[in-house]
C-alpha positions in Angstrom: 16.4 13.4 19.7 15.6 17.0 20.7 18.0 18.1 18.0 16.6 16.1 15.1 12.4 17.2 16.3 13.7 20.8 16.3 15.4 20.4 12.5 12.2 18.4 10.9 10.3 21.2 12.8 12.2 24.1 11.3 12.2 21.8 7.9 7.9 21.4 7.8 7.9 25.4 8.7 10.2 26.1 5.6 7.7 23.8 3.5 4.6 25.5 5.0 5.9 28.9 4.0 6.8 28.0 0.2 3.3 26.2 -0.2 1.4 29.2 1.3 3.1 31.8 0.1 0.4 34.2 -0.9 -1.7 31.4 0.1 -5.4 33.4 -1.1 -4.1 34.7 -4.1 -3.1 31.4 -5.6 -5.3 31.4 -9.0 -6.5 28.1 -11.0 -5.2 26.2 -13.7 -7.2 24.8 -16.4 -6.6 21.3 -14.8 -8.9 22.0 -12.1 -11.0 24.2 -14.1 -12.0 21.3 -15.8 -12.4 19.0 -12.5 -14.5 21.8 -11.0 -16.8 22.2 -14.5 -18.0 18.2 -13.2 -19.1 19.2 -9.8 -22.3 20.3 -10.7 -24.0 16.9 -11.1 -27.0 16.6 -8.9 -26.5 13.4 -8.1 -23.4 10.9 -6.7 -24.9 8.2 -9.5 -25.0 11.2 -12.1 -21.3 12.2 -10.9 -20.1 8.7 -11.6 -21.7 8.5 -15.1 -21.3 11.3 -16.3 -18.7 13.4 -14.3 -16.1 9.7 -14.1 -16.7 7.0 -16.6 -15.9 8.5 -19.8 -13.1 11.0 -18.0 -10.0 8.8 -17.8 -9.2 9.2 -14.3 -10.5 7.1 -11.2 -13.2 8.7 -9.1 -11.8 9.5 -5.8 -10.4 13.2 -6.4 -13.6 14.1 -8.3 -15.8 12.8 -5.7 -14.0 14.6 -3.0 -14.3 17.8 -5.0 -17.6 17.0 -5.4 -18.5 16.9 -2.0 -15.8 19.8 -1.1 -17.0 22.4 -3.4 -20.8 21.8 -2.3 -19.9 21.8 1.8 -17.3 24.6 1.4 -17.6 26.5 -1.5 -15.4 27.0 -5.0 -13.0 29.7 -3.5 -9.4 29.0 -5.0 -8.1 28.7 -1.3 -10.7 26.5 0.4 -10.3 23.9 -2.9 -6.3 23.9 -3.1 -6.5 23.4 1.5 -6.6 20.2 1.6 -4.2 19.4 -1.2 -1.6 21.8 0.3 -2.0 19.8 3.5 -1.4 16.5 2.1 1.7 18.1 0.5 2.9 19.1 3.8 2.1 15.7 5.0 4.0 14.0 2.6 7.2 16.3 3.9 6.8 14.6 7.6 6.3 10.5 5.7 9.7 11.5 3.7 11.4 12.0 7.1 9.7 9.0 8.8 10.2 6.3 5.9 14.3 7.5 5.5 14.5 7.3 9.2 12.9 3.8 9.5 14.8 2.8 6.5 18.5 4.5 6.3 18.9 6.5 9.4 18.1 9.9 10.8 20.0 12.1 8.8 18.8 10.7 5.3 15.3 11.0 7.0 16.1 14.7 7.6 17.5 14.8 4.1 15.3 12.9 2.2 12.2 15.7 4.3 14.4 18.8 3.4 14.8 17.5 -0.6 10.9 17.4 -0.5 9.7 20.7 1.2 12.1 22.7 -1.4 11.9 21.1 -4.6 10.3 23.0 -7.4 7.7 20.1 -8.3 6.6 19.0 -4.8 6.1 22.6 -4.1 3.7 23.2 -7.5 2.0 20.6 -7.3 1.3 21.3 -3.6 -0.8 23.8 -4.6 -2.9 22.3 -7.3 -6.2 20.9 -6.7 -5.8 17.5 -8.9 -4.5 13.7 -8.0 -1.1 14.2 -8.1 -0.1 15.7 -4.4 -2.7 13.6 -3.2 -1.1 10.7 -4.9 2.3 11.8 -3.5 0.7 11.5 0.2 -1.0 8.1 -0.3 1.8 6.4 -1.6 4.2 7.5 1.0 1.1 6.9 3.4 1.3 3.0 2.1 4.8 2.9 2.4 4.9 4.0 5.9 2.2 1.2 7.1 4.4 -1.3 4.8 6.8 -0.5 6.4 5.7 -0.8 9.7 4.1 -3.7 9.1 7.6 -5.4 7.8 9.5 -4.3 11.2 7.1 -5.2 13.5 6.2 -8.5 15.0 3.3 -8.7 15.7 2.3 -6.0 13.5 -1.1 -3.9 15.3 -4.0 -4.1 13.9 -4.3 -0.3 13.1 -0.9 -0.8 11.5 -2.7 -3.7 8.9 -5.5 -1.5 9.0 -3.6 1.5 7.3 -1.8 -0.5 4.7 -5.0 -1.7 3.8 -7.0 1.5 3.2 -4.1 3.6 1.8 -3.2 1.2 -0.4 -6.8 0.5 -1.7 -6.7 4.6 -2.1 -4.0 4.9 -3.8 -5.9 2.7 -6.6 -8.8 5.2 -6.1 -6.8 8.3 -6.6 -4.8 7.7 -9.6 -3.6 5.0 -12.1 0.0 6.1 -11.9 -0.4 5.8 -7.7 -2.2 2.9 -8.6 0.6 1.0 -10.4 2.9 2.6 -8.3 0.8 0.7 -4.8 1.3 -2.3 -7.0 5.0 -2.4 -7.0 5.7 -1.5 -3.4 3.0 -4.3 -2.4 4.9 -6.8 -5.0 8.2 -5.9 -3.6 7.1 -6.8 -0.2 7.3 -10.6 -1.5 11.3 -10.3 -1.4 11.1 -9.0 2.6 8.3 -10.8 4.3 8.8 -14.0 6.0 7.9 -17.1 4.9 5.5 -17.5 8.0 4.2 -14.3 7.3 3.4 -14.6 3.6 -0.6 -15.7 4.1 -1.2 -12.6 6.5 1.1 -10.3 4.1 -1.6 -12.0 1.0 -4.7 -11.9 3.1 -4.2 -7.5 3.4 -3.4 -6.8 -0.4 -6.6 -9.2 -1.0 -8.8 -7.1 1.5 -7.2 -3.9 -0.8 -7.8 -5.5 -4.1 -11.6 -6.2 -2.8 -11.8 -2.1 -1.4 -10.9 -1.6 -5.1 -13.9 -4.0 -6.8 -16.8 -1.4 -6.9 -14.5 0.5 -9.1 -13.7 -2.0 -12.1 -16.3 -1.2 -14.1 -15.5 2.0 -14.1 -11.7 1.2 -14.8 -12.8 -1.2 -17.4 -14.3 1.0 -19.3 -11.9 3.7 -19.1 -9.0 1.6 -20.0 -11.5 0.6 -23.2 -11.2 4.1 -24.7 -8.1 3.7 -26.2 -6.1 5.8 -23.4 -6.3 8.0 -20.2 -6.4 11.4 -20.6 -3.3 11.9 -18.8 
């Protein structure tokens, strides 16, 4: 056990260093450019309408920023932190959810694949749904998953599936659909007496996600998202 904290520990320092590598020099792209240009709203209702519904995307990334950029500030480093910490998270659920599924060494594996690659590493460092997306999704699979193997599962286990799935709807479409799936595979590995219960949590997700129809509604009414 020693052996395996030490190697995931030497494998999240690796992934820290190539995602903050020249951590303050790290410029903009026009991605975020464009988020940024619909902070400026002086209003949440005003972000919603006119900084949201006719964008494409759903509103939780622009609503963080939102509130970021006015607490914080619009320095390139303080908007991209929180982003490259999620990336770094999502290095640490890789190893948890290979361990809990496989085995140690494909958790260790499956961690190492994501603190080097090329994309994880990018995208780490850009200040739009996607790592964000990356960290929710695993988040949800690591409370499914926990919720699957344990019985009784904890509340705070039910608690997490709950919210990070219900944020993966908020973050992105493509985290969205992707929630879906995992939540509509979990049909062929829950137990017949735990079916209700497993129902009764993507319900309470499903209603997290209800504020934000319209919004969806409308977007998917434009013909596209501007993906």
């Amino acid at each position: 056990m020693k052996k395996h904290g030490f190697i995931i520990g030497v494998i999240l320092v690796i992934a820290a260093l190539l995602r903050f590598y020249r951590f303050f020099d790290i410029p903009y792209t026009l991605d975020e450019l464009s988020a940024l240009s619909r902070t400026f709203y002086s209003s949440f209702s005003e972000l919603i309408e006119k900084g949201v519904y006719n964008d494409g995307h759903p509103a939780l990334i622009q609503v963080f920023l939102f509130y970021w950029v006015h607490w914080f500030g619009y320095d390139e480093w303080i908007v991209k932190l929180p982003f490259l910490l999620m990336g770094l998270a999502s290095v640490y659920w890789a190893y948890r959810i290979g361990k809990d599924w496989f085995s140690e060494t494909v958790g260790i594996v499956s961690s190492a694949y994501m603190a080097t690659l090329q994309v994880t590493v990018m995208y780490s460092q850009i200040a739009r749904p996607y790592a964000s997306g990356l960290f929710l999704v695993l988040g949800m699979t690591f409370f499914w998953t926990q919720w699957l193997n344990k019985r009784p599962s904890k509340w705070h286990v039910s608690l997490g599936y709950v919210i990070f799935t219900a944020l993966c709807a908020y973050n992105h479409y493509f985290s969205l659909l992707q929630a879906f799936l995992i939540a509509l595979t979990g049909l062929f590995f829950v137990p017949k007496d735990r079916l209700w219960n497993y129902g009764w949590l993507n319900a309470a997700a499903v209603l997290l996600f209800l504020p934000h129809l319209r919004v969806s509604l409308h977007q998917m009414s434009l013909g596209g998202l501007n993906w």
